[in-house]
LOTI-973396 format. One record per residue: residue in three letters; x, y, z of N, C-alpha, C in turn; residue number from 1. Coordinates in steps of 0.02 Angstrom, whole numbers. Layout:
residuo ALA, n.c1 X, n.c2 Y, n.c3 Z, ca.c1 X, ca.c2 Y, ca.c3 Z, c.c1 X, c.c2 Y, c.c3 Z, num NUM .
...
***
This chain:
residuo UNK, n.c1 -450, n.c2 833, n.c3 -247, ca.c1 -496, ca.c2 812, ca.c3 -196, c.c1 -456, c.c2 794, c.c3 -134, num 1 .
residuo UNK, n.c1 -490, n.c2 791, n.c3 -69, ca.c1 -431, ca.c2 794, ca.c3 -13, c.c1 -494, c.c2 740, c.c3 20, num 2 .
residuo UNK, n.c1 -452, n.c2 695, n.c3 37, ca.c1 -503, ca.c2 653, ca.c3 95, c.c1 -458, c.c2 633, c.c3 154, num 3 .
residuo UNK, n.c1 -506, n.c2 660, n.c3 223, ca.c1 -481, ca.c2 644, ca.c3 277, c.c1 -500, c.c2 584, c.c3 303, num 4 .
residuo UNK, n.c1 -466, n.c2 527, n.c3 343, ca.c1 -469, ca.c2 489, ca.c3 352, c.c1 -437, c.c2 431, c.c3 412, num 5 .
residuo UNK, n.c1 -438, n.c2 413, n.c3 439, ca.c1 -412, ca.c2 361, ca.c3 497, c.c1 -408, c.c2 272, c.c3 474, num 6 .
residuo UNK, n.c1 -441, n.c2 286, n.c3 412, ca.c1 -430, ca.c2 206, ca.c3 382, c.c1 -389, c.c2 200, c.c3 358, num 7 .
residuo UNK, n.c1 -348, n.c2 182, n.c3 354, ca.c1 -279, ca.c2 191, ca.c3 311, c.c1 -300, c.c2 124, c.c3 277, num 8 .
residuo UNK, n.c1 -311, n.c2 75, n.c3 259, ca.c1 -330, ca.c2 26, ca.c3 206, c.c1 -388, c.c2 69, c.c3 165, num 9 .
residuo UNK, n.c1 -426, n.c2 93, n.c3 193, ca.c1 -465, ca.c2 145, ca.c3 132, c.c1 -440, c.c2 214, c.c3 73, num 10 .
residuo UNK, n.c1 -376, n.c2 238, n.c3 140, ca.c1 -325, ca.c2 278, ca.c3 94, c.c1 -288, c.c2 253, c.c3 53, num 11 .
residuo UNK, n.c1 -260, n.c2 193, n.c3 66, ca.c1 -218, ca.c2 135, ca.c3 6, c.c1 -253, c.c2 130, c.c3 -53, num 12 .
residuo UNK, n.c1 -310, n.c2 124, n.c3 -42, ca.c1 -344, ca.c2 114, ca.c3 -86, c.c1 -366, c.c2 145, c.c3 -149, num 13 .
residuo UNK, n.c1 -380, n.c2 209, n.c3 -127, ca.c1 -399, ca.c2 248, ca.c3 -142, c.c1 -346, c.c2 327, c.c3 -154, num 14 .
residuo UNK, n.c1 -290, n.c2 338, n.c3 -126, ca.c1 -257, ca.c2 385, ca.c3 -120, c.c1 -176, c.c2 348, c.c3 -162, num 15 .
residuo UNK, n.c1 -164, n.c2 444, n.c3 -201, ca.c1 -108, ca.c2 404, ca.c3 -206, c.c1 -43, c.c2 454, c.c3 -197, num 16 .
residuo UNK, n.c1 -67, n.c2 517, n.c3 -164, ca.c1 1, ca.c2 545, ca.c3 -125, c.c1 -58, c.c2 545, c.c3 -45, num 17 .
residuo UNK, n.c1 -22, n.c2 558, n.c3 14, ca.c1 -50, ca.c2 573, ca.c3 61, c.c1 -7, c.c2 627, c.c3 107, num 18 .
residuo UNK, n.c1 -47, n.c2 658, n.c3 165, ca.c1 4, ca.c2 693, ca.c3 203, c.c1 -40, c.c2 671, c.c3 270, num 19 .
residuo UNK, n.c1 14, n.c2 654, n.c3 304, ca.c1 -26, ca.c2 631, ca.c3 380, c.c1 -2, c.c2 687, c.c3 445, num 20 .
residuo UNK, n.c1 -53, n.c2 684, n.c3 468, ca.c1 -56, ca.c2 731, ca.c3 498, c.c1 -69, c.c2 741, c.c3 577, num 21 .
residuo UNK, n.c1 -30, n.c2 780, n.c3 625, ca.c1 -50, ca.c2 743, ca.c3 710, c.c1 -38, c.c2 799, c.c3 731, num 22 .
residuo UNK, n.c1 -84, n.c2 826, n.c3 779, ca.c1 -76, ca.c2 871, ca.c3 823, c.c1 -67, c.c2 950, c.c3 807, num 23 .
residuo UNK, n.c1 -105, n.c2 939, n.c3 740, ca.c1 -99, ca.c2 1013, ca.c3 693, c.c1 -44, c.c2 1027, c.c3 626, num 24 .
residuo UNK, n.c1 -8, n.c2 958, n.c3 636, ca.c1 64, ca.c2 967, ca.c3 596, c.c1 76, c.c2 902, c.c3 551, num 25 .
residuo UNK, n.c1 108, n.c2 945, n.c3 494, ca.c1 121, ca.c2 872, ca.c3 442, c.c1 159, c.c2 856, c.c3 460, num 26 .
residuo UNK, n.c1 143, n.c2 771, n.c3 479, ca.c1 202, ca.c2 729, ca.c3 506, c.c1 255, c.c2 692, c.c3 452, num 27 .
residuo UNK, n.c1 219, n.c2 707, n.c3 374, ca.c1 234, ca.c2 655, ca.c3 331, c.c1 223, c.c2 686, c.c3 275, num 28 .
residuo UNK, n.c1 217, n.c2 692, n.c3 202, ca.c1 184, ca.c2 687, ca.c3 156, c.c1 219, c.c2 672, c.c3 80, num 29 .
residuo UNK, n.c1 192, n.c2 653, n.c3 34, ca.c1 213, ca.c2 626, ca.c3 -16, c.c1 183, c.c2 546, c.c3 -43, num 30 .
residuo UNK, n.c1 189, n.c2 539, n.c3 -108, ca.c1 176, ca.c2 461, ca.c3 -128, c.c1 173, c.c2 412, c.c3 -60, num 31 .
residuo UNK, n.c1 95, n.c2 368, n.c3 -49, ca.c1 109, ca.c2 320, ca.c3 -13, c.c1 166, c.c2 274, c.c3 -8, num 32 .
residuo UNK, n.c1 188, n.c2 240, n.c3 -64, ca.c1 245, ca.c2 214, ca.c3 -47, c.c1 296, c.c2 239, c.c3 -14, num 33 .
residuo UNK, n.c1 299, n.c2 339, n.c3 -11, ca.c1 377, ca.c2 351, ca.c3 4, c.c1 356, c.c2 358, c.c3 68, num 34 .
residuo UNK, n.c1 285, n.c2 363, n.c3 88, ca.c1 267, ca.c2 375, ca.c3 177, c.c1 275, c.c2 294, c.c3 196, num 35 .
residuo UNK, n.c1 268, n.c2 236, n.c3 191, ca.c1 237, ca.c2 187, ca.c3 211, c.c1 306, c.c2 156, c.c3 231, num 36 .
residuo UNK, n.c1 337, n.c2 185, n.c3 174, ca.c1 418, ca.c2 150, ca.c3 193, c.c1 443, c.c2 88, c.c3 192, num 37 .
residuo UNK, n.c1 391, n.c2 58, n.c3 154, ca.c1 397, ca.c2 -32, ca.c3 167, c.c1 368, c.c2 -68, c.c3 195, num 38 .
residuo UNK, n.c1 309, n.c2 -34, n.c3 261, ca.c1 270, ca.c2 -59, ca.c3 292, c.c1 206, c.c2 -36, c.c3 286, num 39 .
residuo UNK, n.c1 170, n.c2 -46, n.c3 281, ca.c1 108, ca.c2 -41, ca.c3 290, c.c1 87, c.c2 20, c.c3 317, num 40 .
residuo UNK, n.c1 44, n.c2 57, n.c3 288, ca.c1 36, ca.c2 142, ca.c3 291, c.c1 3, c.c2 143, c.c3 350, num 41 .
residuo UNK, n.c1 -23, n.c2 95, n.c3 401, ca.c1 -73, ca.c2 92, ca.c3 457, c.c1 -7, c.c2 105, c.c3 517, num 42 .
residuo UNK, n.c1 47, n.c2 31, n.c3 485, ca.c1 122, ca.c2 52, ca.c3 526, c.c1 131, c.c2 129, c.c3 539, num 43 .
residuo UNK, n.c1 144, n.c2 134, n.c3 478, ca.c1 184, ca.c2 210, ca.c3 465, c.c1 141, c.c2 261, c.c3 503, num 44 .
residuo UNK, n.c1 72, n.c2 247, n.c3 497, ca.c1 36, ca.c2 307, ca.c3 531, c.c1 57, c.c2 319, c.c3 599, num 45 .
residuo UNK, n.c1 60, n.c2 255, n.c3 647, ca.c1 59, ca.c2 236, ca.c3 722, c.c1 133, c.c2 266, c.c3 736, num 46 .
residuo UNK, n.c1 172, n.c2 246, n.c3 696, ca.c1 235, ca.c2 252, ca.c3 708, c.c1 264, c.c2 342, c.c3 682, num 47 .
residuo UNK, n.c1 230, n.c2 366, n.c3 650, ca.c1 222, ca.c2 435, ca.c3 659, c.c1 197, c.c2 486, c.c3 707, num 48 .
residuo UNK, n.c1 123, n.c2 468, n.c3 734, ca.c1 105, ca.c2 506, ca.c3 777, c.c1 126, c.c2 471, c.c3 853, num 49 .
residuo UNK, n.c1 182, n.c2 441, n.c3 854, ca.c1 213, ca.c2 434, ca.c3 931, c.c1 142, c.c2 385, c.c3 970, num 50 .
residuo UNK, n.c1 118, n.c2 345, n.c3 923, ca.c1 84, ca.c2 267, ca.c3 968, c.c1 99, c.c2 206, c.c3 959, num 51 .
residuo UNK, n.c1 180, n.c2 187, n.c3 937, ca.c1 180, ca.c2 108, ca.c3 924, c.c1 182, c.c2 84, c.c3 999, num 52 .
residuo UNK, n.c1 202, n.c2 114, n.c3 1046, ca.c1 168, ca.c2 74, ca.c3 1103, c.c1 125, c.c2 61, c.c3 1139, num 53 .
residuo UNK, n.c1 46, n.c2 85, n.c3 1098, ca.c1 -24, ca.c2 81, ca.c3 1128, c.c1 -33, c.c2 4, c.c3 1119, num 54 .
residuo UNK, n.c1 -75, n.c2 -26, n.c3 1138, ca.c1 -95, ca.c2 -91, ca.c3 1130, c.c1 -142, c.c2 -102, c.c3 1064, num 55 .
residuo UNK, n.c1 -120, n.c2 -160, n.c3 1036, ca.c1 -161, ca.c2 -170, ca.c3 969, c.c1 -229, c.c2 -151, c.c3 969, num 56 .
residuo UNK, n.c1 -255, n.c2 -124, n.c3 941, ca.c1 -327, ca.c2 -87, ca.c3 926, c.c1 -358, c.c2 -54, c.c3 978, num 57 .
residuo UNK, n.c1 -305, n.c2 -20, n.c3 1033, ca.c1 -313, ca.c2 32, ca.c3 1051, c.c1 -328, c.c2 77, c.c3 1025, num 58 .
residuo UNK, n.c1 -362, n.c2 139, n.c3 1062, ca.c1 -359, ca.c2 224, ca.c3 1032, c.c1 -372, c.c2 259, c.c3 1074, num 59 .
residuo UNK, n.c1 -349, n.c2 236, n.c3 1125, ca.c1 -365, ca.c2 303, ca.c3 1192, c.c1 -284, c.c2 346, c.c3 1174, num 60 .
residuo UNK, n.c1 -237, n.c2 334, n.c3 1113, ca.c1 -200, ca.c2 411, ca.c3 1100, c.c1 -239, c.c2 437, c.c3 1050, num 61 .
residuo UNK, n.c1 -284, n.c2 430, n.c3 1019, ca.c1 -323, ca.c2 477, ca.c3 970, c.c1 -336, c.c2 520, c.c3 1002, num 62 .
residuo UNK, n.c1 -340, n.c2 546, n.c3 1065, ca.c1 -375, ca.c2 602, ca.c3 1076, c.c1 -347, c.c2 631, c.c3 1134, num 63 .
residuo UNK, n.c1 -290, n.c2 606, n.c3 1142, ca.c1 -216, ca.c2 634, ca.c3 1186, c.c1 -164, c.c2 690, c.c3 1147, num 64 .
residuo UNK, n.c1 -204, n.c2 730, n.c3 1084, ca.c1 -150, ca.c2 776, ca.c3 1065, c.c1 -143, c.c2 827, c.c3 1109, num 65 .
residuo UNK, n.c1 -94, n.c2 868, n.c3 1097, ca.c1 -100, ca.c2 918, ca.c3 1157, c.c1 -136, c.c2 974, c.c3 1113, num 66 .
residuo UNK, n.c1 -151, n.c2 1025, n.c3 1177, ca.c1 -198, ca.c2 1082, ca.c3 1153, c.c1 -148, c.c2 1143, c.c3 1131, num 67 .
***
């Protein structure tokens, strides 16, 4: 089963390999733990698709991929 998703506390939850994904391309994939890296898979997401410097609960880069 494949579930897409932006909650990453709902993928924790519920998932237990993942592949994350930005701008058409796997940025990541394998066992949550080996993506999350120690931090928190919400971290790991932000810090994958090039937004740890948006402002906390921002998302005006959600929809800044390029074409």
């Amino acid at each position: 089963m494949v579930l897409s998703s932006h909650v990453m506390d709902l993928v924790e939850r519920l998932c237990s390999q993942v592949a994350v994904m930005h701008a058409g391309r796997v940025m990541a994939t394998g066992p949550i733990d080996d993506v999350r890296g120690g931090a928190s898979l919400e971290d790991a997401f932000v810090e994958l698709v090039g937004a740890r410097d948006v402002d906390q609960g921002a998302l005006g880069w959600y929809g800044s991929s390029p074409a």
